[in-house]
C-alpha positions in Angstrom: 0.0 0.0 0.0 2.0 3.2 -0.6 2.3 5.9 1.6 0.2 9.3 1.9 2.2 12.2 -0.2 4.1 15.1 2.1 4.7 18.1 1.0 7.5 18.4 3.1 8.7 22.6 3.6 11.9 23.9 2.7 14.6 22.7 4.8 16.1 26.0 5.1 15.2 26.9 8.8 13.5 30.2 9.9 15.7 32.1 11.8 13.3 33.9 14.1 13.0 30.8 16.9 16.9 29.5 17.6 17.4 29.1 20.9 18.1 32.7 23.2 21.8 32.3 24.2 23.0 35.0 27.3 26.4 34.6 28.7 28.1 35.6 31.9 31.9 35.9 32.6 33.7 34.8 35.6 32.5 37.6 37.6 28.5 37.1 36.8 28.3 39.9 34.8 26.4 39.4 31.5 28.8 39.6 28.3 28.3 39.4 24.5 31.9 37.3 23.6 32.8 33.7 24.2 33.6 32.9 27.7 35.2 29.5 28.8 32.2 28.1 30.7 32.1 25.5 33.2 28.1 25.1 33.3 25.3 26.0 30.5 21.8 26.1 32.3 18.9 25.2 30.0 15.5 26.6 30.3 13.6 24.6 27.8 9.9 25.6 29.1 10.8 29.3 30.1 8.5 31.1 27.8 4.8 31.6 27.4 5.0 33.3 24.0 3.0 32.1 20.5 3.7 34.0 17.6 1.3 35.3 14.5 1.3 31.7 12.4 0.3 29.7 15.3 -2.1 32.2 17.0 -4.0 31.3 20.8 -4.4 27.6 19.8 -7.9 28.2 21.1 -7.0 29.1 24.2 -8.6 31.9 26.0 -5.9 34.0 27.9 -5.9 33.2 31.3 -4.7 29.7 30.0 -1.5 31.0 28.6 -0.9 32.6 32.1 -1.1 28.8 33.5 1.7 26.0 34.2 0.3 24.1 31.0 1.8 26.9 28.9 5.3 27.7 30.2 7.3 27.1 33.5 6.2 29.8 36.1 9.5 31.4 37.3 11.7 29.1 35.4 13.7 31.5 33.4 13.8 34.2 36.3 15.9 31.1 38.6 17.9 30.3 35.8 18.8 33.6 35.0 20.0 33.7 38.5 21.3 30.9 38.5 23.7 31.3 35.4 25.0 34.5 37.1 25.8 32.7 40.6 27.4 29.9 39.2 29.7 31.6 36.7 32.1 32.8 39.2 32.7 29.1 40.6 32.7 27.9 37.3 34.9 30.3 35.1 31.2 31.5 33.3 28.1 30.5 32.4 25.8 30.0 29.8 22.0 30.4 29.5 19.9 28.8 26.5 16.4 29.6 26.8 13.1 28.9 25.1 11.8 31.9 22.9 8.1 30.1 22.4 5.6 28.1 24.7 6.0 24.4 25.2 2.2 24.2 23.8 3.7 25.6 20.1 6.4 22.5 20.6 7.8 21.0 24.0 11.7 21.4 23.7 12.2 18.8 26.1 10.4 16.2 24.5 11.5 14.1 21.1 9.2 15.1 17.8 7.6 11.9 17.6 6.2 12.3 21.6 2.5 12.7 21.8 3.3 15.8 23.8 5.8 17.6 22.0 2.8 19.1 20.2 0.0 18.5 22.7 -3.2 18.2 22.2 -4.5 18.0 26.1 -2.6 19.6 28.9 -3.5 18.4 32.1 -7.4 19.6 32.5 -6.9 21.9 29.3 -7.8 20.8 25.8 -5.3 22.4 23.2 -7.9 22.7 20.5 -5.1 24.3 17.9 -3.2 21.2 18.4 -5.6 18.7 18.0 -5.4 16.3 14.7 -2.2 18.2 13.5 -1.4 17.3 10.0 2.1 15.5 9.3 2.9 18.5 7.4 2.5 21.0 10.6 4.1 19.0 12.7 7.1 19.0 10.7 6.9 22.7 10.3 6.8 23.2 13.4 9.9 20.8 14.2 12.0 22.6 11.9 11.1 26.1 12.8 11.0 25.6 17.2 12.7 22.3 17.5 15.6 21.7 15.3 17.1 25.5 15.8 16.8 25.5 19.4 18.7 22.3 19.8 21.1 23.2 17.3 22.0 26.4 18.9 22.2 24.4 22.4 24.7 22.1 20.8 26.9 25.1 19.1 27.1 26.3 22.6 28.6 23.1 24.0 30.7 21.9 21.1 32.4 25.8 21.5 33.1 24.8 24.9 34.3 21.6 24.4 36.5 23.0 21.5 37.9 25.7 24.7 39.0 22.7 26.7 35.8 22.7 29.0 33.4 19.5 29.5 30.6 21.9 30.7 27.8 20.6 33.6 24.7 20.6 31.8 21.3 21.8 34.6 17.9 21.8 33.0 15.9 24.4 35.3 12.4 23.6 35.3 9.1 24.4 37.9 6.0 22.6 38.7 2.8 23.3 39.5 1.9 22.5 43.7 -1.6 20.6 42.7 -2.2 18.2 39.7 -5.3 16.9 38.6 -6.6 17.8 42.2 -3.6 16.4 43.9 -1.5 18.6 46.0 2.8 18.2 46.5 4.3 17.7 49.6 7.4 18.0 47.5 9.5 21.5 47.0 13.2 20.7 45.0 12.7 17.8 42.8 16.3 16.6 41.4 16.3 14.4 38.0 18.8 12.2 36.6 18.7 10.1 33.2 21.2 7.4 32.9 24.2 9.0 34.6 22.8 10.1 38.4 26.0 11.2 39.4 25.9 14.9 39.6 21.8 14.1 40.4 23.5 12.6 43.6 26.0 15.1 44.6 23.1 17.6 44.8 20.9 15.6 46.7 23.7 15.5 48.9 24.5 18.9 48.9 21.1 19.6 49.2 21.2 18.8 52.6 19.5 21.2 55.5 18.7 23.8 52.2 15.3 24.1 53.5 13.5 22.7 51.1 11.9 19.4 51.0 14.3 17.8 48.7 13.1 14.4 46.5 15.1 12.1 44.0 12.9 11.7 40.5 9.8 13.7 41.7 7.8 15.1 40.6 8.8 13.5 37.5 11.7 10.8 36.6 13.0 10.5 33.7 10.7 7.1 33.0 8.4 9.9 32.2 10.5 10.8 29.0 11.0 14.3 30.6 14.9 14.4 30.7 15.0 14.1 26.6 17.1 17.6 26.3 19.7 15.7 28.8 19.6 12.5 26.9 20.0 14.7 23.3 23.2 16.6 23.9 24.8 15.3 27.6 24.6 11.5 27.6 26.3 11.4 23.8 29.3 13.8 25.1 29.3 12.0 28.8 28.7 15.5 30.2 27.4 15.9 34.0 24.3 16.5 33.8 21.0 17.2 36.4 17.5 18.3 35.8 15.6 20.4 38.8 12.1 21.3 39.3 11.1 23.5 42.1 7.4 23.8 42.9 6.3 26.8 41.3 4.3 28.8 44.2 7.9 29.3 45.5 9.1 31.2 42.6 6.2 33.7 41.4 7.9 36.7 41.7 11.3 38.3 40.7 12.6 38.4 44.4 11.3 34.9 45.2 13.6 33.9 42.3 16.4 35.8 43.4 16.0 34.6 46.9 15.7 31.0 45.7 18.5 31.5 43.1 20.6 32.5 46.2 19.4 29.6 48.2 20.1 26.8 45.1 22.9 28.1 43.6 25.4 27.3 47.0 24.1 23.5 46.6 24.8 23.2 43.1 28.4 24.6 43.2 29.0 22.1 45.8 27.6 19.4 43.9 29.6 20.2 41.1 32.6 20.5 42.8 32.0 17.4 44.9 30.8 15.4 41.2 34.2 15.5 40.2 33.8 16.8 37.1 36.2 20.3 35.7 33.1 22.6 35.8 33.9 24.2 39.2 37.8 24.4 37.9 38.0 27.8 36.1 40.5 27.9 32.8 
């Protein structure tokens, strides 16, 4: 029986949605050159954003203000993160999402039922729903493929400066699901290498926060597919965090909790033994 006829776009890739790239010298402040990082934080789900082509999705408003479209206070901690770090790891780098997870989830593979979803927890996503082959590839080539290909230009340019950079997806969660209410606060993710997922746990220690290993999520869930793509291939260290997003709504509760986090992770990355905490 032969096979339904694509038309498949052009493979030349839009260049409005690559992945947003800040960088921060050895002293935290933000610079435009190259800087020999020891860490890139990823913020795959850190904006709520559509654009024109891809409209609401026929979502009324308030929706897009909700968990199901973006990580509430994701980019914010990151942010602060990134600038924390860089002076125990010689820099940092920041890749961030420029559209909602609901246009295409950057942390999920193409062929995942939710990289494009058509139901969000207790939301329908009626603009997603029965997506043609043709969209969906669209919509791979012009979110997808540039945001992962600027994350990997950003770690082959370390690599290529001597640096095997730490790899920490920042990510939040909502505090009730489907009715359910979490206990939890710092969740701390690992995909097939736990060991930096480890030395944070450890480090974690008397931080405050009610600390879990693979909660909310683990990666049985297929939610660690950024760290599988460009760590596990290099054998970079590599984590995943989710903090429960009621602790992070505003810009000081994301300063307060980057100041909190960032400590734990610098000890976990010294104490992981990799060369992120050892400045070039």
């Amino acid at each position: 029986m032969s096979q339904p006829h694509i038309a498949v776009p052009s493979p030349v890739l839009p260049a409005e949605w690559p992945g947003r790239v800040e960088r921060y010298d050895a002293g935290g402040a933000a610079c435009d050159g190259p800087v020999a990082a020891g860490v890139i934080v990823i913020c795959e789900h850190a904006s709520n954003a559509t654009a024109e082509r891809y409209g609401d999705l026929g979502l009324p408003a308030d929706v897009w203000g909700t968990h199901v479209a973006w990580d509430i206070g994701a980019l914010g901690l990151a942010r602060g993160l990134a600038r924390r770090l860089a002076a125990a790891c010689g820099g940092a780098v920041l890749v961030h999402a420029p559209l909602s997870r609901l246009i295409f989830d950057l942390n999920r593979a193409p062929d995942h039922p939710n990289a494009m979803p058509a139901r969000s927890e207790i939301y329908d996503i009626p603009g997603n729903s029965n997506l043609p082959a043709e969209e969906c590839l669209a919509r791979t080539q012009a979110v997808c493929v540039p945001f992962h290909a600027t994350l990997a230009a950003e770690i082959a340019a370390l690599v290529a400066l001597g640096r095997r950079p730490a790899l920490v997806a920042v990510h939040s969660f909502t505090p009730v699901y489907h009715g359910v209410a979490r206990a939890v606060e710092f969740g701390v993710i690992h995909d097939d290498d736990p060991g930096l997922t480890h030395a944070v746990m450890t480090a974690a220690d008397g931080c405050g926060l009610r600390t879990e290993l693979n909660e909310p999520y683990s990666a049985a869930g297929d939610v660690t597919h950024t760290i599988r793509l460009h760590a596990t291939p290099l054998r970079l260290p590599n984590t995943m965090l989710e903090i429960r997003n009621d602790l992070i709504t505003s810009d000081a509760d994301q300063s307060a909790m980057a100041d909190r986090l960032a400590p734990v992770l610098a000890r976990a990355l010294r104490d992981a033994g990799g060369d992120a905490c050892r400045a070039r």
